[in-house]
VOMIKOL-5635 format. One record per residue (C-alpha): residue number from 1; x, y, z. Coordinates in steps of 0.1 Angstrom, whole numbers, plus 5000, padded with zeros to 4 digits. Layout:
residues N
tikol:NUM&x:X&y:Y&z:Z .
...
***
This chain:
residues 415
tikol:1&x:5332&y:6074&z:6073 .
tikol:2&x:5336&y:6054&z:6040 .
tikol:3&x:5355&y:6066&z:6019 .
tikol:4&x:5352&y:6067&z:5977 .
tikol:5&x:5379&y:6080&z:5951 .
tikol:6&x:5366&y:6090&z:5919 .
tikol:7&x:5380&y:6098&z:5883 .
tikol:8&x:5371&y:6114&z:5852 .
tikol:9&x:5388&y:6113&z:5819 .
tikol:10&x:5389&y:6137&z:5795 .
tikol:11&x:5359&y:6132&z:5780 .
tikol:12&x:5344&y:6136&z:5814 .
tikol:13&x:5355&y:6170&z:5820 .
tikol:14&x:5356&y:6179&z:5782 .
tikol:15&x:5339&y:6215&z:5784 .
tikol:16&x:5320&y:6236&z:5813 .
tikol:17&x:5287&y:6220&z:5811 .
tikol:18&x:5301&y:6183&z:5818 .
tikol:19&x:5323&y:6201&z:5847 .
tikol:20&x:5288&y:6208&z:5862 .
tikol:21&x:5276&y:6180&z:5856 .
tikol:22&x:5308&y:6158&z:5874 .
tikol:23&x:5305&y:6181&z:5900 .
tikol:24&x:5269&y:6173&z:5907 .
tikol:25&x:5276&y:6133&z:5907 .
tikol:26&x:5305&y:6143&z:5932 .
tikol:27&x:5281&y:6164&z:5953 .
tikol:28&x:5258&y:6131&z:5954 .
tikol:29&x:5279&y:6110&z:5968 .
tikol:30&x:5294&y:6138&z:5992 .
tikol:31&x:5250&y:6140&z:6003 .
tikol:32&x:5254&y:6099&z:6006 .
tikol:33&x:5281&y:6103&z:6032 .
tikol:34&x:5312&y:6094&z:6014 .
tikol:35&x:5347&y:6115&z:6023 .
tikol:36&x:5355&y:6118&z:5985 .
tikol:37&x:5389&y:6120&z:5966 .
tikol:38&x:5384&y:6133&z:5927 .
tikol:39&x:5409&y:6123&z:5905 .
tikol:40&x:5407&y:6137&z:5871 .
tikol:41&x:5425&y:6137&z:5834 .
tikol:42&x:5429&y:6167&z:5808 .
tikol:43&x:5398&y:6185&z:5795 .
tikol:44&x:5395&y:6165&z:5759 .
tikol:45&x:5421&y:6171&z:5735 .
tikol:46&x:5444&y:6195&z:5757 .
tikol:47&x:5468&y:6172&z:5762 .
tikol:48&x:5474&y:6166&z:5728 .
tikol:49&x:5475&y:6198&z:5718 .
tikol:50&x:5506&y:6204&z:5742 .
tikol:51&x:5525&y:6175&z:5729 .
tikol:52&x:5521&y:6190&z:5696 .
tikol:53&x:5533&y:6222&z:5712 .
tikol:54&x:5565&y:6207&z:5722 .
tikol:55&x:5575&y:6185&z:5692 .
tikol:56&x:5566&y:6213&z:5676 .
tikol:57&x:5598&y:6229&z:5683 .
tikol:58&x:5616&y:6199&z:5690 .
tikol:59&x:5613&y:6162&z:5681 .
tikol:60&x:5644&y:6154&z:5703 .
tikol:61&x:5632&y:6176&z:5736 .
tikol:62&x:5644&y:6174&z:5772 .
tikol:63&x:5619&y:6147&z:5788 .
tikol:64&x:5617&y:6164&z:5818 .
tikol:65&x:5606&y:6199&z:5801 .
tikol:66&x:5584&y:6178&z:5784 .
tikol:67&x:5568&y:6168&z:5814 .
tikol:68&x:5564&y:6202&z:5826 .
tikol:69&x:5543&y:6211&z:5792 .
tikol:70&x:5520&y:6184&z:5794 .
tikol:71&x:5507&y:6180&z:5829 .
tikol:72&x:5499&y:6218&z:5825 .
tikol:73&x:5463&y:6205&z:5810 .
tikol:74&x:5453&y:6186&z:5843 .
tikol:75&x:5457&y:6219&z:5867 .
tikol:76&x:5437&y:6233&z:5844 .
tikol:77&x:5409&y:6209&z:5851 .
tikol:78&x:5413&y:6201&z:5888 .
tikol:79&x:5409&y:6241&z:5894 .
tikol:80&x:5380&y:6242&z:5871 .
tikol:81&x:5364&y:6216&z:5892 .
tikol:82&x:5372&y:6227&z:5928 .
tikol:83&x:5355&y:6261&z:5912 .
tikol:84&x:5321&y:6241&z:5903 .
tikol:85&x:5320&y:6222&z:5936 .
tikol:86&x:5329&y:6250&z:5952 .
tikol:87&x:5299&y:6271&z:5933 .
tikol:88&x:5269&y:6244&z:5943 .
tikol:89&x:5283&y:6245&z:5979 .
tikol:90&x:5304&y:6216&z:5987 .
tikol:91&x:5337&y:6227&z:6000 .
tikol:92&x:5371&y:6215&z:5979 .
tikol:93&x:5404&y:6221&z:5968 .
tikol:94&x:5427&y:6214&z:5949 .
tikol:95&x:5460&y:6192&z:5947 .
tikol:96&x:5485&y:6195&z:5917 .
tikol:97&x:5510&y:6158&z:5924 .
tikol:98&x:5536&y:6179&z:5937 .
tikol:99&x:5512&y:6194&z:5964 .
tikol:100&x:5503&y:6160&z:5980 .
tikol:101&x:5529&y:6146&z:5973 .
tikol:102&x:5524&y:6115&z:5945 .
tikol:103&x:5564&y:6105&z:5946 .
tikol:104&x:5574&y:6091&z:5914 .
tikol:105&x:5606&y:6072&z:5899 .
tikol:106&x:5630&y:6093&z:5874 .
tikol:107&x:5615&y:6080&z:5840 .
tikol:108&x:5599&y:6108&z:5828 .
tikol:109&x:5568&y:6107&z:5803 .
tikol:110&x:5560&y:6071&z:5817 .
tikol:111&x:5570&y:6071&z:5856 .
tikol:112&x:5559&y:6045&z:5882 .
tikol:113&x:5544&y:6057&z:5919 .
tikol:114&x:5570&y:6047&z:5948 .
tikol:115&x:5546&y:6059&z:5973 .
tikol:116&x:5520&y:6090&z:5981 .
tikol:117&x:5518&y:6110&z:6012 .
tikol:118&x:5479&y:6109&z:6023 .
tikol:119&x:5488&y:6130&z:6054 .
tikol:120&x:5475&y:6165&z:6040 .
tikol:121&x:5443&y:6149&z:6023 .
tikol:122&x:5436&y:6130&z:6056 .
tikol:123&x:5434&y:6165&z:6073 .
tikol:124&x:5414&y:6180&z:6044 .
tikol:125&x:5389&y:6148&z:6049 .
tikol:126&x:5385&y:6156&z:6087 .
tikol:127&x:5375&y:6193&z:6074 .
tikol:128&x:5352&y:6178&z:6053 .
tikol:129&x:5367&y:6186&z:6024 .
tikol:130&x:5369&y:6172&z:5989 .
tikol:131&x:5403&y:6166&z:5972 .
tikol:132&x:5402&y:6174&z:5937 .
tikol:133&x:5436&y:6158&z:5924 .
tikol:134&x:5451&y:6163&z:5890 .
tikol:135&x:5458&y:6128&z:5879 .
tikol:136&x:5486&y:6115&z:5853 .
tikol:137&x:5512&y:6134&z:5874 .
tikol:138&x:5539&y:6129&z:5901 .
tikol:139&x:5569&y:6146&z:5915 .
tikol:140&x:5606&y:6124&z:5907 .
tikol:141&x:5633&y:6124&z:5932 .
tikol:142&x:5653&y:6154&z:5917 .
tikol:143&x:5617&y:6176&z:5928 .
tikol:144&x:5608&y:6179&z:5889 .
tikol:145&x:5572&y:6173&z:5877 .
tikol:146&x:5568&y:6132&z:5863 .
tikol:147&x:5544&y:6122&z:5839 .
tikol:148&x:5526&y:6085&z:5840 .
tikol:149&x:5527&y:6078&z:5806 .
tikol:150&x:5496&y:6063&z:5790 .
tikol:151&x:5463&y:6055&z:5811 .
tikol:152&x:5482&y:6076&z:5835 .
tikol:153&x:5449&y:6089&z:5855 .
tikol:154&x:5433&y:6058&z:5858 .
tikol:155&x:5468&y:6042&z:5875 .
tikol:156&x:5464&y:6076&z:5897 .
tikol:157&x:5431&y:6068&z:5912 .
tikol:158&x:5438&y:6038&z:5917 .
tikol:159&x:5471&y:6042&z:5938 .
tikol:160&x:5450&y:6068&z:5953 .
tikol:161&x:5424&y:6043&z:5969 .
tikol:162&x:5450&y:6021&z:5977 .
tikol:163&x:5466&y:6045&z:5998 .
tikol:164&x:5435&y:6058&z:6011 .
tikol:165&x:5423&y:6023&z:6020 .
tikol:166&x:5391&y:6036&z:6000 .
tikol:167&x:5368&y:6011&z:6004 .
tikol:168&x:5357&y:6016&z:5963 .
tikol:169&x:5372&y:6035&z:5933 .
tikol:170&x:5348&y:6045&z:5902 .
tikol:171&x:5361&y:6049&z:5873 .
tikol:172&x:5338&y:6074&z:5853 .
tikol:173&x:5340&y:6069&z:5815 .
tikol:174&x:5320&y:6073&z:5785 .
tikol:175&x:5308&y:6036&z:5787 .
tikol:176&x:5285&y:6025&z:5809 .
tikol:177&x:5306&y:5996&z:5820 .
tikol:178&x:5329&y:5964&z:5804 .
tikol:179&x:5311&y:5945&z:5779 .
tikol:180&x:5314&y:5912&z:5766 .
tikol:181&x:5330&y:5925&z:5734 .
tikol:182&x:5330&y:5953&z:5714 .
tikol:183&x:5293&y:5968&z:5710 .
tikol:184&x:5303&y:5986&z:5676 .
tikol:185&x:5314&y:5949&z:5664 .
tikol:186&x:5286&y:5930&z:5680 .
tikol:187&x:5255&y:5951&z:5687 .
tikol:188&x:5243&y:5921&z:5709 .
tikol:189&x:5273&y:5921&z:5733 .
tikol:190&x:5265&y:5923&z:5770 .
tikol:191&x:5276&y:5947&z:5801 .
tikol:192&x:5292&y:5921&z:5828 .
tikol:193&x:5279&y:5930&z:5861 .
tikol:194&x:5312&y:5914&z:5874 .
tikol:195&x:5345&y:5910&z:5860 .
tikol:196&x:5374&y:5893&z:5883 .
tikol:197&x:5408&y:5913&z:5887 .
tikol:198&x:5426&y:5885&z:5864 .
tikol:199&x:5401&y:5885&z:5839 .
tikol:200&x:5403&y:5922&z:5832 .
tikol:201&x:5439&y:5926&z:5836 .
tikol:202&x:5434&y:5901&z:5801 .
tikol:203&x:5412&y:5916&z:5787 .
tikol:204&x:5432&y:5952&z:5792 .
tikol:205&x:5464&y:5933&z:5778 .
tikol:206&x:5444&y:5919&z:5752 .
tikol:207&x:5428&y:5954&z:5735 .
tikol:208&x:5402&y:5962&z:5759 .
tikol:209&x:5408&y:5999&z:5762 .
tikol:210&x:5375&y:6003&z:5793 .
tikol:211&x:5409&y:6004&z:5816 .
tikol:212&x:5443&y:6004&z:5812 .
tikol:213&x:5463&y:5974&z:5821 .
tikol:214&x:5488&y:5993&z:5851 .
tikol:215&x:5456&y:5999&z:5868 .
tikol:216&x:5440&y:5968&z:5864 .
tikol:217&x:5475&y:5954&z:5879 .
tikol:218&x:5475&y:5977&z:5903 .
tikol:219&x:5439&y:5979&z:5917 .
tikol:220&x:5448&y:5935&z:5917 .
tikol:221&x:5476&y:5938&z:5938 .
tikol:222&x:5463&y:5962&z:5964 .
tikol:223&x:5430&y:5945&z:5963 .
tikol:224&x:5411&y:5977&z:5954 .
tikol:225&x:5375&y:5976&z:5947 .
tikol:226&x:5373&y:5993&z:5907 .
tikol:227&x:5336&y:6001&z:5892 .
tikol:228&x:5333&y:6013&z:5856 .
tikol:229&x:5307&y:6035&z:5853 .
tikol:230&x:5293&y:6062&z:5830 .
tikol:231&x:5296&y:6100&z:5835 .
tikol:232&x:5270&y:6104&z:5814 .
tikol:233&x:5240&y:6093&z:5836 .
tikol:234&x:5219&y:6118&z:5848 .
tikol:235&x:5237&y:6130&z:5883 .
tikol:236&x:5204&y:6126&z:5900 .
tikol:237&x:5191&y:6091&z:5887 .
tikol:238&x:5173&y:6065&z:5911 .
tikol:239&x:5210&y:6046&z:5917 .
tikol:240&x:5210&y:6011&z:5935 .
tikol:241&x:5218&y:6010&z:5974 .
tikol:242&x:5249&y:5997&z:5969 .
tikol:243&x:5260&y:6022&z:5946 .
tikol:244&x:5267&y:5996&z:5922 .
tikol:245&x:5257&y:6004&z:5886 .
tikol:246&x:5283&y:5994&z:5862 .
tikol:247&x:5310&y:5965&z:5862 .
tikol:248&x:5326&y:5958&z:5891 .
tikol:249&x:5360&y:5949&z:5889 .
tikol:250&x:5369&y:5925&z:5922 .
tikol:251&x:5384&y:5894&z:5934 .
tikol:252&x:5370&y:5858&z:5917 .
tikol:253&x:5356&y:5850&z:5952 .
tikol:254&x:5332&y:5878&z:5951 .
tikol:255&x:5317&y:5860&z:5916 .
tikol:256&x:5289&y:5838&z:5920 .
tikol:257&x:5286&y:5825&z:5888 .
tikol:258&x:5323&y:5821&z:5867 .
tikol:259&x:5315&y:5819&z:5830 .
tikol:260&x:5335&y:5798&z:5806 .
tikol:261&x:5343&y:5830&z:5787 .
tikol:262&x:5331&y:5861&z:5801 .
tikol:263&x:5348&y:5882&z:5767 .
tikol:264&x:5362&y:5887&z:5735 .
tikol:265&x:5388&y:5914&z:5731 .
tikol:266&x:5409&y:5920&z:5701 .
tikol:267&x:5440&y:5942&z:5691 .
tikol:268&x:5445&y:5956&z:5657 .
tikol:269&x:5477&y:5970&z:5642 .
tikol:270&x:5500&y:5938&z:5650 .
tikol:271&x:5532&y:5933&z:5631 .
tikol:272&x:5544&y:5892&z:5626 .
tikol:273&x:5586&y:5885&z:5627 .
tikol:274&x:5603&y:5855&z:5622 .
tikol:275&x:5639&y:5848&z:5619 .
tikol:276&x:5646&y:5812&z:5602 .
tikol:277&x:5670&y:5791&z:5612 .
tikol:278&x:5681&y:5805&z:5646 .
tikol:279&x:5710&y:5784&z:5662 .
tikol:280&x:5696&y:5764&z:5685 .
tikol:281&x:5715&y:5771&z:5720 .
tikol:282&x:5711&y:5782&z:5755 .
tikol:283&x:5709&y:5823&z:5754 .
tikol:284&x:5700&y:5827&z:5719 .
tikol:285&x:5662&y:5840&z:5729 .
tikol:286&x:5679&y:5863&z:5757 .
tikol:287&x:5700&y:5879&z:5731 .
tikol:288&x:5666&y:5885&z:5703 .
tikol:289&x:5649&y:5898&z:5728 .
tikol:290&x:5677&y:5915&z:5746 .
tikol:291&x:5681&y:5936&z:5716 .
tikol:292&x:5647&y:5948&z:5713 .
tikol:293&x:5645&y:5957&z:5749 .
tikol:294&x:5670&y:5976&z:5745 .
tikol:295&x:5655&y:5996&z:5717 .
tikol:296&x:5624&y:5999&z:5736 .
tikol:297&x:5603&y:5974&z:5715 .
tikol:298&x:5576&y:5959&z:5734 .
tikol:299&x:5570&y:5926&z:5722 .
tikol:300&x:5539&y:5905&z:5731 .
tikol:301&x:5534&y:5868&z:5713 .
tikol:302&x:5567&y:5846&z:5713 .
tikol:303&x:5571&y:5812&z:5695 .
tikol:304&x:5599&y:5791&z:5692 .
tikol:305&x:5596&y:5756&z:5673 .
tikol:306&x:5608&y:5728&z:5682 .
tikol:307&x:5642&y:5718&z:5663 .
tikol:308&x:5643&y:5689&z:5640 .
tikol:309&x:5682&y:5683&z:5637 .
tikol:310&x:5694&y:5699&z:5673 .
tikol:311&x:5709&y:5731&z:5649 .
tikol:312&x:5688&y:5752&z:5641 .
tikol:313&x:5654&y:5767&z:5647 .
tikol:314&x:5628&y:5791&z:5636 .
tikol:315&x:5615&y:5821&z:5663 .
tikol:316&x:5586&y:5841&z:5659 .
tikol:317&x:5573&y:5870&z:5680 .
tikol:318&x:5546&y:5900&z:5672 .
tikol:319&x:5553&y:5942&z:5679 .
tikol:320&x:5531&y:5972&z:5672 .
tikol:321&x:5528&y:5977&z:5636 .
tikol:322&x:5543&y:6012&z:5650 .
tikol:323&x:5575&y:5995&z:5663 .
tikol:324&x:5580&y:5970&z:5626 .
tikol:325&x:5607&y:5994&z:5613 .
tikol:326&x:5625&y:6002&z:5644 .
tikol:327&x:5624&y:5964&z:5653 .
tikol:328&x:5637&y:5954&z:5616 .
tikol:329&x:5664&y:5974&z:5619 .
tikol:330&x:5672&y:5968&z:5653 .
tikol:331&x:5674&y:5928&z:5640 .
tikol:332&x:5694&y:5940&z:5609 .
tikol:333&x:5718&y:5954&z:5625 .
tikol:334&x:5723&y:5928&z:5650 .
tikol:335&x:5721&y:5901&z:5626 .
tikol:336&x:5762&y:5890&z:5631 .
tikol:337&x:5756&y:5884&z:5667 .
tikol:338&x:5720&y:5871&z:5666 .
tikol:339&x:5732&y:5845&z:5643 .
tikol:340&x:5698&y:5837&z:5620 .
tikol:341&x:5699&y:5830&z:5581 .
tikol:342&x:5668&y:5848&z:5571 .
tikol:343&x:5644&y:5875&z:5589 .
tikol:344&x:5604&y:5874&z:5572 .
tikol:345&x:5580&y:5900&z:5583 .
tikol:346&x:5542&y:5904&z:5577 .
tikol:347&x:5520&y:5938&z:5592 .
tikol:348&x:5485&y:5939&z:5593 .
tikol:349&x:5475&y:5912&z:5616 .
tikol:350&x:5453&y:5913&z:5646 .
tikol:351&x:5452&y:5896&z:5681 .
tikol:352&x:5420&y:5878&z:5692 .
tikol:353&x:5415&y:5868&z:5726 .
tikol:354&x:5389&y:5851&z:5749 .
tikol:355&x:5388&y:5854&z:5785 .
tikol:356&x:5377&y:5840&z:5814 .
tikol:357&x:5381&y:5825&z:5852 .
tikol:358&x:5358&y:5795&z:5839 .
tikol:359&x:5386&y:5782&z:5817 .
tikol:360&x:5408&y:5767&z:5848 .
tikol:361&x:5377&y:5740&z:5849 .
tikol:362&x:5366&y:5731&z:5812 .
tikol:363&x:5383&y:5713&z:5791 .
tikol:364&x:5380&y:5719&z:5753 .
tikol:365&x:5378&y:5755&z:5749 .
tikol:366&x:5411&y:5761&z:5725 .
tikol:367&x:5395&y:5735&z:5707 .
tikol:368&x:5361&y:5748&z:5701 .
tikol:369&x:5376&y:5784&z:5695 .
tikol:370&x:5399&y:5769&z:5668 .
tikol:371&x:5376&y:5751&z:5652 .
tikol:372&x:5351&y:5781&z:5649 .
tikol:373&x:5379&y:5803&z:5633 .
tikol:374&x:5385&y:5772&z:5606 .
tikol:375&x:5344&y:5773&z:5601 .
tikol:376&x:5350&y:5808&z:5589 .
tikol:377&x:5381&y:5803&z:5567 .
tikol:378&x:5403&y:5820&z:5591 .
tikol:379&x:5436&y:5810&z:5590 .
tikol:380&x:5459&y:5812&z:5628 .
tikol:381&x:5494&y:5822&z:5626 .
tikol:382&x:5504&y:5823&z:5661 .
tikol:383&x:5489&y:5809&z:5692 .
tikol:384&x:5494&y:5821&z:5728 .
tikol:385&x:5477&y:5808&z:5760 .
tikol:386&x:5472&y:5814&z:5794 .
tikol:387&x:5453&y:5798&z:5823 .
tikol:388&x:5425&y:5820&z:5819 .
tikol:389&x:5434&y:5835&z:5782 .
tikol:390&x:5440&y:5818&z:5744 .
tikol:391&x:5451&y:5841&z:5723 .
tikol:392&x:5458&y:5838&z:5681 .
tikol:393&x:5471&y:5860&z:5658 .
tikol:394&x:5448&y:5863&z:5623 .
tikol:395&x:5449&y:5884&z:5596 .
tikol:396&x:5434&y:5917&z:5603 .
tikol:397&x:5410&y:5921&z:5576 .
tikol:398&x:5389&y:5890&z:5596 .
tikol:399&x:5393&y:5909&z:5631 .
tikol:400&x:5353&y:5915&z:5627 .
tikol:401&x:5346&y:5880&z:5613 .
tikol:402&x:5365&y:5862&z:5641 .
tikol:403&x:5354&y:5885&z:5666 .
tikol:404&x:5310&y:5880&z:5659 .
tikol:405&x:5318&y:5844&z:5654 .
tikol:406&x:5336&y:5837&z:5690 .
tikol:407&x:5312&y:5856&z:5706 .
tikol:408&x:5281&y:5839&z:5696 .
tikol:409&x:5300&y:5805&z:5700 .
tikol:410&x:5307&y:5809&z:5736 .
tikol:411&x:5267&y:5820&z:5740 .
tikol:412&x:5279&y:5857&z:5751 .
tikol:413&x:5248&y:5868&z:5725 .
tikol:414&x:5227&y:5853&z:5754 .
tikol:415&x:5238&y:5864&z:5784 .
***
């Protein structure tokens, strides 16, 4: 039988009546002959009320009580849900990550899968049964509960299917699929049918919060079939065949036509650094950035210029707004050993991006994106490039600007 993991977010399962109603979209595909693996988040807001729980009464707790505290919301949900299946006759259970088990690494509040055990699922399967599994959540070496960190369901499902060999994961959210930009930006933009593996993992690394970028890795390297869909639609709408009614997230050989761009994303919040006069020697980036690692500082954007005597240089890199002060600080107080003159720092800048597979082929698209932004008056700090991404860092307060401009540019208005 084919096989079909699906997950819900919080949203998704935010109160009784939208348990019903995942429970009825479950029981459809059940009727269409799937064997069917739920994966599902928190009801809304629980999770965060148990964080505040525990920093509550301490900022500096254990990480591995924490863990305990906050995967307490998900068991909530997957019994609530085996309950409603179980209520409109489909037969379920089900499976906390300890249960299964999902077998994490030790890094608690953001641990990575090593491996899950399918063995007791397969069985239920074979009784045809439906596995309800809490998602977010795995069990570390030492036997404790592990949390995933951020997006931590989504990565769930997806190792899920991968394990399963499911030949398609949906990813139920409160959009109806990934759109060419942000609809509350640009009321025009579009809902891609298709979107390659590469060209979403951008687009999640670039601010597109439809999917988190460990599952968009993930769901690449295991070749999983993702489809972003809404849990809103009515349960017992007239659905395509093929089951195919959102964006499809697969490999660029299952895209007929490649677009030039197929998006504009865009992160807000972006902090700008730049130490002046760096010496310019072998290991001097590797020490910078060394530092910040260290301190848990994810950076993203990195630019070196080029030196004009052989001595010095100038380096420039972008953080979270969140992470400035920790990062200035970290830089202070390795300023002996980093060996700069001058540190300058600017907060409030955003990170505009286009994507897509059609770049590898055309020529002239940094340049047409460029000059749009100068047609606006938008000045670019930072540029960043891949093969099928350009990136630039702007001033936030022209996020929209840049954002409505690019997208009619590239003809996304008309898709």
């Amino acid at each position: 039988m084919p096989r079909l993991v699906m997950k819900f977010g919080g949203t998704s399962v935010g109160d009784l009546d939208r348990i019903r109603n995942v429970a009825l979209h479950v029981k459809r595909e059940v009727e269409a002959g799937f064997e069917v693996a739920v994966v599902v988040s928190a009801m809304s807001g629980e999770t965060n009320r148990l964080v505040g729980l525990a920093r509550g009464l301490s900022s500096l707790h254990d990480a591995r009580e924490y863990d305990t505290i906050v995967a307490a919301g998900e068991q909530i949900s997957v019994g609530l849900l085996a309950i409603a299946l179980q209520d409109i006759g489909v037969s379920a259970r089900s499976w906390l990550g300890w249960q299964l088990p999902i077998l994490t690494d030790d890094a608690h509040g953001s641990a990575r899968i090593a491996d899950i055990d399918v063995d007791k699922m397969e069985e239920q399967f074979r009784q045809g049964r439906v596995a309800v599994v809490a998602g977010f959540q795995g069990v570390s070496p030492e036997g404790r509960i592990a949390t995933l960190g951020r997006g931590g369901s989504d990565t769930s499902a997806v190792a899920l299917a991968a394990a399963l060999k499911a030949d398609r994961c949906d990813i139920y959210t409160d959009v109806d699929g990934v759109y060419t930009t942000d609809p509350r930006i640009v009321p025009e933009a579009r809902k891609l049918d298709r979107v390659s593996y590469e060209e979403m993992l951008e687009m999640a690394s670039s601010g597109a919060k439809v999917l988190q970028t460990r599952s968009a890795e993930l769901a690449m390297v295991h070749s999983v079939k993702l489809q972003v869909r809404s849990s809103f639609d009515a349960p017992d709408a007239e659905f395509p065949e093929d089951g195919l009614v959102g964006t499809l997230i697969c490999s660029e050989e299952e895209i007929m036509e490649q677009e030039v761009v197929s998006g504009v994303a865009y992160t807000r919040n972006e902090a700008k650094i730049t130490l002046r006069d760096v010496t310019d020697q072998p290991g001097v980036a590797a020490q910078v950035f060394g530092t910040l690692a260290d301190g848990s500082v994810n950076v993203d954007m990195i630019v070196q210029n080029v030196s004009t005597d052989g001595l010095k240089t100038d380096l420039t890199f972008t953080v979270a707004n969140d992470d400035l002060d920790r990062t200035m600080l970290l830089i202070d107080g390795a300023k002996e050993r980093l060996n700069f003159d001058a540190v300058e720092q600017k907060s409030a800048m955003a990170k505009i991006s286009i994507v897509g597979i059609g770049m590898r082929s055309h020529a002239g698209v940094a340049q047409k994106m460029f000059k749009v932004l100068a047609e606006k008056g938008i000045n670019i700090h930072v540029i960043s490039t891949s093969e099928i991404k350009i990136s630039v860092l702007i001033d936030d307060e022209y996020t929209e600007l840049a954002v409505r401009a690019l997208h009619a540019a590239f003809g996304l208005d008309n898709l």
